[in-house]
MARBAKOL-625031 format. One line per field, with one value per residue (C-alpha): z, y, x; residue number from 1. Coordinates in pm, whole numbers, plus 32768, in hexadecimal, padded with zeros to 4 digits. Each point is the difference from the previous one (the first is absolute). Layout:
N
z	c(Z;...)
y	c(Y;...)
x	c(X;...)
resi	c(NUM;...)
//
This chain:
668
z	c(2C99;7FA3;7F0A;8106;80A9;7EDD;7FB7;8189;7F6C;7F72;7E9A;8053;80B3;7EEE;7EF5;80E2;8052;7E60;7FE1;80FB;7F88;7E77;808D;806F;7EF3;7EFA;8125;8011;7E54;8009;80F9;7F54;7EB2;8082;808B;7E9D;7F6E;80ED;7F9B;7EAC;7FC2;8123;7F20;7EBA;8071;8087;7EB5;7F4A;80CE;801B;7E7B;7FC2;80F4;8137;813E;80F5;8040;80CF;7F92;80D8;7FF9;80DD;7F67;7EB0;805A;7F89;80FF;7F68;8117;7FA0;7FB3;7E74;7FB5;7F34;7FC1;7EAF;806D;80E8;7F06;7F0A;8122;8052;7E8B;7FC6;8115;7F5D;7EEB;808D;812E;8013;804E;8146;80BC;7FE2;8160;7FB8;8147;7F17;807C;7F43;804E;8056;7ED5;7FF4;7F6A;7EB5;7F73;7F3B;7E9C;7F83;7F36;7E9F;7ED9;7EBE;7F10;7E9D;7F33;7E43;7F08;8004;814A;8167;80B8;8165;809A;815E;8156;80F6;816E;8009;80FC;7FC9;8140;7FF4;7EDB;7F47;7ECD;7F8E;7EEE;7F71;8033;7F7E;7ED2;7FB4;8024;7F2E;7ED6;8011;7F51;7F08;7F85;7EEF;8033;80D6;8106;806A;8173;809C;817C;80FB;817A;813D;8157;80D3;809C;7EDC;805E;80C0;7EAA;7F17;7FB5;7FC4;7F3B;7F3D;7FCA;7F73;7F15;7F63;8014;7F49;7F0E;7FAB;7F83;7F1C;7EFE;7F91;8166;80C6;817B;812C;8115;8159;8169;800C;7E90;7EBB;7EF0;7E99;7EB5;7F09;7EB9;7FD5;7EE7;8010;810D;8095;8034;80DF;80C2;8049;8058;80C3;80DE;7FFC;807B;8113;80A5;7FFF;807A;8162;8137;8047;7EAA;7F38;7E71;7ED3;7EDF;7E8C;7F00;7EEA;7EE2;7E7D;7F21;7F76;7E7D;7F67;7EED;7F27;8068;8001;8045;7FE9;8051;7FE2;7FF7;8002;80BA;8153;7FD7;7FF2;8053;7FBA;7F81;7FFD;8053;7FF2;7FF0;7FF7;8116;812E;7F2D;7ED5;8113;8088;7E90;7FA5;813B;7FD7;7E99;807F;8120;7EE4;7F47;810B;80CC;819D;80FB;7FE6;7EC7;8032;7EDF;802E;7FBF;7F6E;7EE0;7E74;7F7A;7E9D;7FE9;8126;7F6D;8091;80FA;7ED9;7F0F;812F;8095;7E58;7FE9;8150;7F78;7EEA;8087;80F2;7EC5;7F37;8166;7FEF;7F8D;804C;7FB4;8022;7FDE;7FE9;8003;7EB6;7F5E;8050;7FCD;8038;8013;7FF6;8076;7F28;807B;7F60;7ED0;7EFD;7FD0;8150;7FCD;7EDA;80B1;811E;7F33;7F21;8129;80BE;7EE3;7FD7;814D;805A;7FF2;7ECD;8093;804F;7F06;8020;7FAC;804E;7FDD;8014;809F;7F4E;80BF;7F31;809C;8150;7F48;808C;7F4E;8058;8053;814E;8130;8143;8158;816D;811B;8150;8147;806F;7EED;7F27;7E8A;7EF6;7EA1;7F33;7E78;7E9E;7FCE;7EAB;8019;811C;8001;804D;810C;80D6;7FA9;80D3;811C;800A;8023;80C1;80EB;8030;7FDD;8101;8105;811C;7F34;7FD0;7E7D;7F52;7E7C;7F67;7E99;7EA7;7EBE;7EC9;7ED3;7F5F;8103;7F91;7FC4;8152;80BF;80FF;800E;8095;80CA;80AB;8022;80C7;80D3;804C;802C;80DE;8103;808C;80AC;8127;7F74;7EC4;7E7B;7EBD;7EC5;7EBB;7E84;7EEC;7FEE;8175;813A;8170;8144;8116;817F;8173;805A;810D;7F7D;7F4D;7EF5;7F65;7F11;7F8B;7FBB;7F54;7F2F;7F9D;7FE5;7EEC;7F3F;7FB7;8007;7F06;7EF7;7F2F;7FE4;80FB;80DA;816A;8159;8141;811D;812F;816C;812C;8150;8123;8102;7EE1;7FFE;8110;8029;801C;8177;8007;8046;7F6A;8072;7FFB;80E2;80DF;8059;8007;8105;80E3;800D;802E;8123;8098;7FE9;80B1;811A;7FF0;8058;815F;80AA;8141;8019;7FC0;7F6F;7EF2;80F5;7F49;810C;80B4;7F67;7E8D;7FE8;7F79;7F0C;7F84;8011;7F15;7F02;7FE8;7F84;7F16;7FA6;7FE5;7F00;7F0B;7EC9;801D;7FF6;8043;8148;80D8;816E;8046;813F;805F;8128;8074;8042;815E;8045;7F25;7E84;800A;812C;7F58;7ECB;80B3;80E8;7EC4;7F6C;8127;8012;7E93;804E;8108;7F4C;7ED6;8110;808B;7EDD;7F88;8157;7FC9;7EC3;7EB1;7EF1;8048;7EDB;7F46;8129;8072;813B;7FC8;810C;7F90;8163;7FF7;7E8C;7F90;80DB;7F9B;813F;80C9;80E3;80DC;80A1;80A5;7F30;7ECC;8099;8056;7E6D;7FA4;80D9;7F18;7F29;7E9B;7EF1;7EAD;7EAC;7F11;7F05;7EC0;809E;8079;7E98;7F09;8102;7F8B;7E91;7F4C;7F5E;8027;7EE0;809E;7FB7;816E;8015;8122;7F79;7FAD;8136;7F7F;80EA;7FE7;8071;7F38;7E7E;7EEC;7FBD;7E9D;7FF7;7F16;7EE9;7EAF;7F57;7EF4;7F97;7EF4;7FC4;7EE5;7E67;7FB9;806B;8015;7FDD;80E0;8127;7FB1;80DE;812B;7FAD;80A8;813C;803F;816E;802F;80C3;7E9A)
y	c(7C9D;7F77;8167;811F;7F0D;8012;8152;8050;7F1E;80B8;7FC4;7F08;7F13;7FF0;7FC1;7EF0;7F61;8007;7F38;7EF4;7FBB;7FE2;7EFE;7F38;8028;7F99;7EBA;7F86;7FFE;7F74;7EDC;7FBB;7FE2;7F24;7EFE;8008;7FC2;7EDA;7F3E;801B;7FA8;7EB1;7FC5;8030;7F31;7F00;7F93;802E;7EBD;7F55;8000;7F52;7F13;8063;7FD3;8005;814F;80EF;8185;80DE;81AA;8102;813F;7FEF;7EC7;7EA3;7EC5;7EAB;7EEC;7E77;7EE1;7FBF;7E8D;8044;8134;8034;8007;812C;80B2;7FB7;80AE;814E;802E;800B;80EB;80C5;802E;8083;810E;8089;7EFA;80FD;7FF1;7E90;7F5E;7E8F;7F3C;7EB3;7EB1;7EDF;7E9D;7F08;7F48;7E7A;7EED;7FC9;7F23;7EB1;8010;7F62;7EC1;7F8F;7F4D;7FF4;7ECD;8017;7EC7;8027;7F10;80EE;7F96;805D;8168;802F;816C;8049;805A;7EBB;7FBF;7FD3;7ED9;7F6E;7F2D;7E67;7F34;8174;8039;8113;8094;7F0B;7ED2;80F0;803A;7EB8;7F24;8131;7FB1;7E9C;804C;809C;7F41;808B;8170;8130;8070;8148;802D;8157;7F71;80E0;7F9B;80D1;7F8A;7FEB;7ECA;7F6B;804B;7EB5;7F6E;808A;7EAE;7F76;80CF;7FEF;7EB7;8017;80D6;7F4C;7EC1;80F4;805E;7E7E;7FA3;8131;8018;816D;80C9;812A;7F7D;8119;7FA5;80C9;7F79;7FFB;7FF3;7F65;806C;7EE5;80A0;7F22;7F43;7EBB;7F16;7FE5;802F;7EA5;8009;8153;7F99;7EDD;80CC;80E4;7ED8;7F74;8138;8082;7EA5;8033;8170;8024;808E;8169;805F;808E;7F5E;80CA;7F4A;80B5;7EC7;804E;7F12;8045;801F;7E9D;7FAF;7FA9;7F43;7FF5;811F;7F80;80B5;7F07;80A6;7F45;8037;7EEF;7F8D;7FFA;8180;80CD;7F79;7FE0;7EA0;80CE;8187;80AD;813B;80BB;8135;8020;811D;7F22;7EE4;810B;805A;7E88;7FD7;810F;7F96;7E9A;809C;80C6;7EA6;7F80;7F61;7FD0;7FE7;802F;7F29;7FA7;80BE;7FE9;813B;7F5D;803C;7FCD;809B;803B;815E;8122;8005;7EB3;8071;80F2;7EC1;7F3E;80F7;8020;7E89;7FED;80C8;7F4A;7EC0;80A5;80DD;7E59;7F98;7EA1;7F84;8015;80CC;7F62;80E0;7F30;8128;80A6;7F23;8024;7F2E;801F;7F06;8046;7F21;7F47;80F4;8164;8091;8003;8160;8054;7F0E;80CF;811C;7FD4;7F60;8140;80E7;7EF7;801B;8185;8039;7EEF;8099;7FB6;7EFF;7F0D;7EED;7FAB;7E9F;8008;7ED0;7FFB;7E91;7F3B;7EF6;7ED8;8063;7F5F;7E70;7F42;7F44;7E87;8025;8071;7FF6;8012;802A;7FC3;80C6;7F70;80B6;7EE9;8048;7EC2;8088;7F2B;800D;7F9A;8029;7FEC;8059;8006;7ED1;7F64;80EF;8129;7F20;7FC2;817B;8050;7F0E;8085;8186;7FAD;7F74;8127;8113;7F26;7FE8;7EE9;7FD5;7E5E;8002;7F21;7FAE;7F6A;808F;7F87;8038;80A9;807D;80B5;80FD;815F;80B5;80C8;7F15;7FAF;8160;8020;7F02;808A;8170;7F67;7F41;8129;80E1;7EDB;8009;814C;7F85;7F2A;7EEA;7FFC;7F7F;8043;7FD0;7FEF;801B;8049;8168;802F;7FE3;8038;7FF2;8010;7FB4;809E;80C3;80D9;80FF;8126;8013;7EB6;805B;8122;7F11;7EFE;80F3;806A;7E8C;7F92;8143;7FCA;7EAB;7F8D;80F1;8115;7FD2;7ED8;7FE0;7FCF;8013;804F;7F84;8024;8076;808F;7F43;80E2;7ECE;7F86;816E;7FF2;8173;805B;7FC9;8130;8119;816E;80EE;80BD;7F33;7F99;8188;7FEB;7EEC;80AB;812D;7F1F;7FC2;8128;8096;7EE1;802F;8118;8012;8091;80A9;8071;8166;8102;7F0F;7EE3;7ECA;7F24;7FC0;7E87;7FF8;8022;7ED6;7F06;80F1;801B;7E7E;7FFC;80F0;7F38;7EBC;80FD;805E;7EB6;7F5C;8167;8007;8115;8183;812C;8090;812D;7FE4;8153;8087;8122;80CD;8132;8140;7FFA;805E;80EB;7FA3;7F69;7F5D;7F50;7FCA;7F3E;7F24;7F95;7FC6;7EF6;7F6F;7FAE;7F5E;7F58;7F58;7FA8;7F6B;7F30;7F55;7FC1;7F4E;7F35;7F6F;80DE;8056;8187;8037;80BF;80D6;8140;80D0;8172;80CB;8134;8083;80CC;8069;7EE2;7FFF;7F4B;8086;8149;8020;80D3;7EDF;7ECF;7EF5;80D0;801A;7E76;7FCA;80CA;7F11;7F13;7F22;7FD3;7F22;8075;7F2F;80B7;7FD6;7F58;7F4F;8166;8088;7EFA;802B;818A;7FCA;7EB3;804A;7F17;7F12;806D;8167;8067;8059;7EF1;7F11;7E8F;7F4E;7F2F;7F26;7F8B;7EA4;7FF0;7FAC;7FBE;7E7F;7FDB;7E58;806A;807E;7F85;8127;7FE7;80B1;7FE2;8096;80D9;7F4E;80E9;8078;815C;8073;8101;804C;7F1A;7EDF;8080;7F7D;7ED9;8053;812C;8066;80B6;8106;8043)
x	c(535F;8186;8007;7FFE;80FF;80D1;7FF5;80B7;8127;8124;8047;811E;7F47;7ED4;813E;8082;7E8D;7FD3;8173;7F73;7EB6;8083;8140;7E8B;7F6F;813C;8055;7EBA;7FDC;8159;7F9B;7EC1;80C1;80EF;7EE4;7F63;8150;803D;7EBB;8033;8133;7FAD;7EDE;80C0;8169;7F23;7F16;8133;809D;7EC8;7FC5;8156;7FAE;80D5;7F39;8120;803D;7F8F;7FA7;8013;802E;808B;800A;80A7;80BC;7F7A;8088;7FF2;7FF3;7FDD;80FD;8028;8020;815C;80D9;7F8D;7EBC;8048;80C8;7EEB;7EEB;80D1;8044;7E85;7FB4;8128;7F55;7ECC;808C;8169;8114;806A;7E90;802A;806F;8037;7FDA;7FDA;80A3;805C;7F95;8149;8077;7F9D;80E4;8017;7EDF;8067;7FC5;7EC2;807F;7F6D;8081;7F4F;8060;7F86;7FF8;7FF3;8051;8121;8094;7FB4;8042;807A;7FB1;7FE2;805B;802F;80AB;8186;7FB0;7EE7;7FFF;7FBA;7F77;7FE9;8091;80E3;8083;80ED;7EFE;7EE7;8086;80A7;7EB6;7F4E;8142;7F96;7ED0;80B0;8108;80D1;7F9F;807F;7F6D;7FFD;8010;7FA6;7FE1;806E;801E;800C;8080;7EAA;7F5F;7EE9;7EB7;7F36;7F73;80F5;80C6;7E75;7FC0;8109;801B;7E99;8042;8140;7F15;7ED6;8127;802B;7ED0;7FB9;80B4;7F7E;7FBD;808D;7FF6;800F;8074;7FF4;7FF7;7E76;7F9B;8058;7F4B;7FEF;7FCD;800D;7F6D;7F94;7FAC;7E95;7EF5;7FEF;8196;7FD1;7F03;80E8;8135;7EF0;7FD4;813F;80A0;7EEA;8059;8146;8016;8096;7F2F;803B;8049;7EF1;7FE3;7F3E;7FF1;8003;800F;7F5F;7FA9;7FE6;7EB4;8017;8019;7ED1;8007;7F34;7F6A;7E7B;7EB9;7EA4;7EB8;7ECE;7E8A;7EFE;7EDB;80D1;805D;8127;815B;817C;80AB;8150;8044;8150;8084;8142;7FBF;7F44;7F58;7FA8;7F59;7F28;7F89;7FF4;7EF4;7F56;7FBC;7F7D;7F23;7F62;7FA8;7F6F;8132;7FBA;80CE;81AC;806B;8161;80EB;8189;80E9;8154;80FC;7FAD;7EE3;800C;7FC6;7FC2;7E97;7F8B;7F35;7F50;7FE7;7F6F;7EDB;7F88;7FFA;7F69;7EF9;7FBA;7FCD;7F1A;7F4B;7FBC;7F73;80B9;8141;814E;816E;8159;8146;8117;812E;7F9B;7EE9;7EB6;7EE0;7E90;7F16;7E93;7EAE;7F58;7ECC;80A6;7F47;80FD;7FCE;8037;8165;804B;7FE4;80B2;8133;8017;8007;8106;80E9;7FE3;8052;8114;8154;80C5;80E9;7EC1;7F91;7E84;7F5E;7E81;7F08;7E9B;7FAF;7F10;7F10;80A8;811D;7FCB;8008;8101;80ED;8043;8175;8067;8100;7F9C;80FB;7F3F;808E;7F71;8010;80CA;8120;7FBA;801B;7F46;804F;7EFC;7F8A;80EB;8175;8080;8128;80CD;80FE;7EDD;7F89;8157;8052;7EB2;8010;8153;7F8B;7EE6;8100;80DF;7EE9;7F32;8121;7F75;7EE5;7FB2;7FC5;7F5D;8014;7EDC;7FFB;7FE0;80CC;7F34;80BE;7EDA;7FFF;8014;8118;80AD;7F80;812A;7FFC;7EA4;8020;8142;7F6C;7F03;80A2;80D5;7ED3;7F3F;8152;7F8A;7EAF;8001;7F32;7F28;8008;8075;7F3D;80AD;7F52;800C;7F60;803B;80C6;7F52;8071;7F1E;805E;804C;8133;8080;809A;7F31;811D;7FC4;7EE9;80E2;8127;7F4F;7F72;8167;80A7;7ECE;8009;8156;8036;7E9D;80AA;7F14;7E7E;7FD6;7ECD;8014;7F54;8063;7F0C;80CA;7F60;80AA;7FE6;8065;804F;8109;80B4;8130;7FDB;7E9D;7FB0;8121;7F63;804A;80AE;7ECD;7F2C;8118;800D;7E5D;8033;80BD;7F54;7EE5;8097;803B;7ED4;7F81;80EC;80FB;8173;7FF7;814B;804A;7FD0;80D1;8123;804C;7FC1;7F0F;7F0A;7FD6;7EB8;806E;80D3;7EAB;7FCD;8163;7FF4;7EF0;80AB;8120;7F37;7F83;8134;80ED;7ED5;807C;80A6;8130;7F7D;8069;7F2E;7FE5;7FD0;7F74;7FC7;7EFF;7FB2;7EEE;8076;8037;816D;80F3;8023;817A;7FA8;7EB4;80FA;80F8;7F03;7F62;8165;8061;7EBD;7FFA;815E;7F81;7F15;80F4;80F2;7EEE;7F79;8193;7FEB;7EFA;80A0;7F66;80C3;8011;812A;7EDC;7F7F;804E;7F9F;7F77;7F73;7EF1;7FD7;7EBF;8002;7EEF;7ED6;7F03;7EFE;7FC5;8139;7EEC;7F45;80B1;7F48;80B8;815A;7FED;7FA3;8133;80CC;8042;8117;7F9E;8077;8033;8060;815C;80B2;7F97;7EAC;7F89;806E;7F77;7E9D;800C;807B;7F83;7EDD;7EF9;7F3E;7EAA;8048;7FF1;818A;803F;810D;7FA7;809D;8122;7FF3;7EA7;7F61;7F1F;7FA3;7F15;7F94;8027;7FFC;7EC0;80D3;7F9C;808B;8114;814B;80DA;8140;803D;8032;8113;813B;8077;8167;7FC6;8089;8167;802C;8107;8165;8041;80CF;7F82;7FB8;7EC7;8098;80D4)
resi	c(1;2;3;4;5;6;7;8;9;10;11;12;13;14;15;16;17;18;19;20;21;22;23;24;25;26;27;28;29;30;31;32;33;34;35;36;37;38;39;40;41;42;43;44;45;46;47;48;49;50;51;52;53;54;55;56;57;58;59;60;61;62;63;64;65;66;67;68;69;70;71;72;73;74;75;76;77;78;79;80;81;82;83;84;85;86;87;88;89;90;91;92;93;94;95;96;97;98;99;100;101;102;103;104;105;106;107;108;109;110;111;112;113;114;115;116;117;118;119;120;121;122;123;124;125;126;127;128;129;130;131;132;133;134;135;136;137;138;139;140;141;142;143;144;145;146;147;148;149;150;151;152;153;154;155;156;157;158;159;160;161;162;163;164;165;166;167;168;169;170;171;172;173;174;175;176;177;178;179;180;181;182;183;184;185;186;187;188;189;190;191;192;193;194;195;196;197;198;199;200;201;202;203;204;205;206;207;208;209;210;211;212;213;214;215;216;217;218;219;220;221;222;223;224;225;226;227;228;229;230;231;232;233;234;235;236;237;238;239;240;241;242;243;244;245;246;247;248;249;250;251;252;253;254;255;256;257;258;259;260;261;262;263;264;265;266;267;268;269;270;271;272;273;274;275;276;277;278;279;280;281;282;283;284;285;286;287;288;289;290;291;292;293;294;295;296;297;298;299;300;301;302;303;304;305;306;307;308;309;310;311;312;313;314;315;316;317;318;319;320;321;322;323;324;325;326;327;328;329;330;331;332;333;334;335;336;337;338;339;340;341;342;343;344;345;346;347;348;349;350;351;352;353;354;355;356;357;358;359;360;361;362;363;364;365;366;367;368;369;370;371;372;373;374;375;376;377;378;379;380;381;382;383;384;385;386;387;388;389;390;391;392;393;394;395;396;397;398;399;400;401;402;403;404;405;406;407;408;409;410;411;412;413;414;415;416;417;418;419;420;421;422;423;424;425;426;427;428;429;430;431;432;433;434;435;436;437;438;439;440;441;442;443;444;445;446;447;448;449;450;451;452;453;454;455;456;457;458;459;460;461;462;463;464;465;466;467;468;469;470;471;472;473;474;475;476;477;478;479;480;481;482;483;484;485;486;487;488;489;490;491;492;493;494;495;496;497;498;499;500;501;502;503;504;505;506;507;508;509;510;511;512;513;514;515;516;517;518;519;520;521;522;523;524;525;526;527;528;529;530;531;532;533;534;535;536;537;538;539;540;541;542;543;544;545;546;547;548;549;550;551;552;553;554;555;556;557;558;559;560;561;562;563;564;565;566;567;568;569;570;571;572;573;574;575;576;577;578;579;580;581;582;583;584;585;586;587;588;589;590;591;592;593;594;595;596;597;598;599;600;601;602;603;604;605;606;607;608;609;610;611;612;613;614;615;616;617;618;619;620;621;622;623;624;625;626;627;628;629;630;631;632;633;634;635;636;637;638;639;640;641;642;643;644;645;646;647;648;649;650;651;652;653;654;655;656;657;658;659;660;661;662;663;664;665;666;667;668)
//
């Protein structure tokens, strides 16, 4: 139809038709590439910004050029954003329509001093308020009181101070810290307006569990106090090891060991002979030889291989005493394969007891502890001057003790008898109450203590003080209601409790925000008794959430409400040093987010044992073999007031290892 119509036209027209049609043709490919170029570079420009984290601006195209519209939180920050869109389309499409946000006052400088205190002197570093307002100090008092505690040295000073207002509990803080400062002598103290952080080291355990307490009651409100003393291995001398088997079983007199590492081998070695339960072995300073723990699990073994006797180690000498009921062929074996495998710097004595042994010769000394501290001394002394030398220790090792001398003088008595009798009245001032029998072939203590270390350090007091190839006993058992520290629970089942707790009756908030609801407040009641009855932990408040909502926003709710909770048990009095607040959002559900009984599950605050506690749980391996640790902490132990098995020390010396030099610190 449109041809014959064409073919009337002239040829100018058709040329001029063609020219329009191909200008639509060539504007509508031009338009359409423009739109495509548009989107892409929109879609390109604007993952480019949100990768690095800029969500404040605005892409948007218009042909070739690219208009940036938002307000940058600095100047840099907007000089930072074109530069990057720079980079990815020509700097002359770019139309920057990019404000600035108005520039705020200057913040005040966050104050903090750190004071470190060596036998060297004391160091002042720091940045602290020009004026520190009423009853504060400043920098002159600061570090004058600090040179006080340092007479006779220099101290270097390296305070600064800036001319803003000190923060509300700055001068508290503060003053904390210098007081901190006084009463360890090796610490570095940190002090800001809201925390002050103690690292130091102590003497022994008992003195920082004292300056523990003394300085958590002295720590100002509003100021948050963690605590880092640490206390070193103690020195064990002699280093002893006595492991028994006899008709009562399997048990230690006396464990040590020089490593955590060599314990765990030590324990394993006893649960193998037939050890229950978590046998108390102390880690401290002056083993012999690093192959204790090796010497230990082979005469372990051996004791366990004759079926009854016993094994002392007293440092390097060794004896082993075996039942009257061994074979002697099974004794000689068992000694030839002991000495083979010892390590060189071990000398072995080894007895096979004999049933005459057990006659009792007619001489003895005898010391009565009661329960209500009345000490008897009863039996033969070898002159007058022995005697008033005894009433006189008994005296001073029996502080408030009423003591009563009712002896007799003998001067056939054996030789190294004062001796004995002083050993074990050494060795009978660790229990409670009991009594100390003294002979000729033996000394035995039996009674009741509270402390699960006693046995051990009796043990070590009669090895070395009977001398070489003396026979002894050690009958002592553990009663829990005399221990001071055993209705403490562990950190372990402190955290048990309070989950206990929770899942009973949960930690309920008011929705959508951190408000701890009315109805909560009996059950955060009930977790601070918990908590207040605690030894000092380290904790994590952790708080949890379903998936309702975006992820940041989950994130942070979880955040505050784990605060929340933290702030609330502070205000009810606990210790909360150790704790810290961590919020997981939606990232650990423990139920299907998809049904509404899952989604309340996941609403939840958890608590969660750290630090060493959590660590030992995962690392200590255990004496049953399991790989649980052997609580250290535990209430409960064996009753060994049955003992009738004896010990002696070994009948020769060794020259190896060399005595330490007197003087020397362990550390050295």
């Amino acid at each position: 139809m449109l041809l014959p119509h064409l073919r009337k036209l002239n040829s100018t027209t058709l040329a001029l038709l063609a020219y329009v049609l191909a200008a639509a043709v060539m504007f509508s490919v031009a338009y359409g590439a423009a739109l495509v170029i548009e989107s892409r570079t929109e879609k390109v420009v604007t993952a480019r910004l949100a990768d690095a984290g800029i969500g404040w601006i605005t892409v948007t195209t218009d042909g070739l050029q690219v208009r940036l519209t938002g307000t940058a939180p600095r100047e840099a920050d907007r000089f930072r954003a074109v530069n990057m869109v720079g980079a990815l389309v020509d700097t002359s499409r770019i139309r920057d329509r990019l404000d600035v946000a108005p520039t705020t006052g200057i913040e005040a400088p966050k104050f903090s001093v750190q004071m470190l205190r060596t036998e060297d002197g004391i160091q002042l570093i720091g940045l602290m308020p020009e004026k520190p307002g009423q009853d504060g100090l400043g920098e002159a008092q600061l570090t004058e009181e600090a040179a006080d505690l340092a007479p006779g040295t220099d101290l270097p000073d390296m305070i600064e101070t800036a001319d803003y207002p000190a923060p509300e509990t700055w001068n508290a803080a503060l003053a904390f810290g210098l007081e901190a400062l006084r009463r360890l002598e090796r610490s570095k103290i940190s002090v800001a307006a809201d925390l002050v952080e103690v690292t130091a080291i102590s003497d022994s355990e008992a003195e920082k569990r004292k300056l523990e307490g003394e300085l958590r009651g002295i720590a100002p409100e509003g100021v948050r106090l963690v605590l880092d003393i640490s206390a070193p291995r103690p020195v064990i001398t002699p280093f002893t090891m006595r492991f028994v088997v006899d008709a009562d079983g399997a048990r230690f007199d006396s464990c040590s060991a020089d490593t955590e590492r060599a314990r765990g081998q030590i324990l394993r070695a006893a649960a193998a002979a037939g050890v229950e339960g978590s046998p108390v072995c102390q880690v401290g300073l002056g083993t012999p030889t690093p192959r204790w723990a090796e010497a230990v699990g082979l005469a372990i073994a051996a004791v366990k291989e004759l079926g009854s006797g016993s094994i002392t180690f007293s440092d390097a000498d060794v004896t082993l005493l075996a039942g009257s009921d061994v074979p002697q062929e099974t004794f000689d074996k068992v000694v030839g394969d002991l000495e083979t495998g010892l390590p060189d710097v071990f000398s072995l004595t080894s007895t096979l007891e004999k049933k005459e042994t057990a006659a009792q010769g007619p001489a003895e000394f005898t010391a009565t502890l009661g329960e209500d501290k009345k000490l008897e001394l009863r039996g033969r002394l070898t002159d007058e001057m022995q005697r008033q030398a005894v009433d006189a220790f008994a005296r001073s090792a029996f502080a408030g003790a009423d003591v009563r001398t009712a002896t007799r003088v003998d001067a056939a008595l054996p030789d190294g008898w004062p001796v004995r009798v002083l050993a074990g009245l050494k060795a009978l001032a660790e229990v409670d109450h009991g009594k100390l029998l003294v002979r000729a072939d033996l000394v035995e203590v039996t009674g009741v203590t509270g402390s699960k270390e006693a046995r051990g350090k009796i043990t070590q007091i009669l090895s070395e003080g009977l001398g070489q190839g003396q026979t002894f006993k050690v009958n002592v058992r553990y009663d829990e209601a005399l221990d001071p520290i055993a209705s403490l629970p562990t950190p372990e089942e402190c955290v048990a409790n309070v989950n206990a707790v929770i899942a009973r009756t949960k930690i309920t908030f008011t929705p959508s925000s951190a408000e701890i609801a009315t109805t909560a407040r009996p059950v955060l009641d009930e977790l601070a008794t918990i908590l207040t009855n605690c030894p000092p932990m380290q904790m994590e408040i952790g708080g949890h959430t379903d998936s309702q909502g975006s992820e940041g926003g989950n994130q942070a709710l979880s955040q505050a409400r784990a605060e929340a909770v933290l702030l609330a048990l502070q205000g009810r009095r606990v210790d909360v040093s150790g704790m810290t607040a961590v919020g997981y959002g939606e990232a650990q559900p423990i139920a299907d987010n998809k049904t509404e009984e899952g989604r309340e599950a996941n609403r939840r605050i958890e608590f969660v044992l750290k630090g060493a506690q959590a660590g030992a749980e995962a690392t200590t391996p255990a004496a049953d073999g399991t790989g649980a640790p052997p609580p250290a902490d535990s209430t409960t132990a064996p009753d060994f007031s049955g003992d009738t098995s004896p010990s002696v020390a070994p009948t020769e010396k060794t020259l190896a290892p060399k005595p330490r030099p007197e003087g020397l610190k362990a550390e050295e």
